[in-house]
C-alpha positions, 0 to 999 in steps of 0.5 A, a space after each residue: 387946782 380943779 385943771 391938774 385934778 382934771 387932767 389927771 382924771 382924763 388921764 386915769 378914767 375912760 372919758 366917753 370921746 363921742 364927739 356927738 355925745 360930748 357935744 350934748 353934755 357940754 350943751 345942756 350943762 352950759 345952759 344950766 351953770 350959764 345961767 347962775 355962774 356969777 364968776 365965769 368960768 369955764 366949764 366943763 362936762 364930761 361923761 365917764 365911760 363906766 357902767 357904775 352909777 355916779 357923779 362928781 365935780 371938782 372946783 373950777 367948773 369941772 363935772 363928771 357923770 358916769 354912764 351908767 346914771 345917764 342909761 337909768 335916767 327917762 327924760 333930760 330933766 334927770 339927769 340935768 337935775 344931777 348936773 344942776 347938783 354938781 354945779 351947786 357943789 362948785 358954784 358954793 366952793 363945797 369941792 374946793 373944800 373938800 380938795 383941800 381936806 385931801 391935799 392936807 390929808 396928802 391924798 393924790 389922785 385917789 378920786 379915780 379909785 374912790 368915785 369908780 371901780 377903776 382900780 383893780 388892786 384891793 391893796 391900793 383901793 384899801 389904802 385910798 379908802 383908809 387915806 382919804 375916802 370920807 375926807 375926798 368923796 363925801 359931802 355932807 348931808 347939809 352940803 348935799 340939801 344945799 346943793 339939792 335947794 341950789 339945783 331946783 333953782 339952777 333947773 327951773 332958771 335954765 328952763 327945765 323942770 325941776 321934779 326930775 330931781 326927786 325923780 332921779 332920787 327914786 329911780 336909784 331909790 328902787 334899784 337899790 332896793 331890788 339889788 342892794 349893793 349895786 350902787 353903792 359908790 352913787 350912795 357912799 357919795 350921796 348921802 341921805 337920799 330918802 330923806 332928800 326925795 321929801 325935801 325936794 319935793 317939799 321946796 317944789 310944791 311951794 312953786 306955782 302950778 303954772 310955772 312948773 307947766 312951762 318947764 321942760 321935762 325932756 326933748 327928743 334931741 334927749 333921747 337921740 343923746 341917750 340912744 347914742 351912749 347906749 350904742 357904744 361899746 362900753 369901755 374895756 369889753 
């Protein structure tokens, strides 16, 4: 189910073909879900050439980052504290079952227009957003705060330092602040933000201070990786 969703989301979203840039995404994801894959699978990473902030997974070991979340990150460990997310919501089955709440709904592939703003029509995005919106693009708030336990886990197992993901939280917390309205497909999709910041950092602050200083918070192979996205040209310009 996950390979024929992902084929069609190939096809229907600008995937970034960078092979630099396709080479580092795939490396620091493996590196995460390697870690805690108990069933092998092959997974892979993919950076969607959108300036819209968000990202997703589909069962099978399948995840989307769009670039414009990457361009507001600072260091690695944000955005593989997004990753480590999205890999909790496979690796617990929560995108399996939400593609089975869409096939009930006999939702097709409406995930292109429901996760980004590809679909120009008004008419179609309506009709997508009536027929399988809450059931297809939205976790709910316990699948999120177990997905948010599982990626602090995830991080700090492969290495990498867990604060990124509150981090990340506020980053987006304060855009949205200061332009309202501007990530709304990250916050349709993510719900309950605010309250996870507390909660991430709560679970953090029960780690011991001397292994969270052995965790890595960025890299300048990061940089180099982020330096690169923001030199291409952006899909459809």
């Amino acid at each position: 189910m996950g390979q024929t969703y992902s084929a069609q989301i190939n096809r229907e979203l600008p995937i970034v073909r960078d092979p630099e840039v396709q080479r580092y995404i795939n490396l620091l994801g493996t590196t995460i879900a390697g870690n805690v894959d108990d069933r092998s699978l092959d997974w892979h990473f993919y950076v969607v050439d959108s300036k819209e902030v968000n990202a997703f997974a589909v069962p099978g070991g399948f995840v989307y980052v769009n670039r414009g979340l990457i361009e507001r990150t600072s260091k690695m460990s944000q955005l593989a504290g997004v990753l480590a997310h999205e890999i909790g919501h496979v690796t617990m089955r929560h995108s399996v079952k939400q593609m089975q709440a869409a096939q009930k709904a006999n939702v097709g592939l409406s995930l292109a227009c429901i996760l980004t703003s590809i679909c120009e029509s008004q008419v179609a995005g309506a009709a997508v957003q009536v027929g399988g919106g809450a059931l297809f693009a939205k976790f709910s708030r316990d699948d999120e705060r177990e997905a948010d336990r599982s990626a602090i886990d995830f991080v700090s197992r492969a290495g990498i330092d867990p604060r990124g993901i509150p981090e990340m939280f506020r980053i987006l917390i304060s855009e949205r602040q200061r332009n309202p309205g501007g990530l709304d497909a990250w916050f349709r999709t993510h719900p309950g933000e605010e309250d996870r910041v507390a909660e991430t950092e709560g679970i953090i602050g029960t780690m011991a201070a001397s292994r969270l200083r052995g965790l890595t918070q960025d890299t300048p192979q990061y940089q180099s990786f982020k330096r690169r996205l923001q030199g291409l040209p952006v899909a459809g310009r």
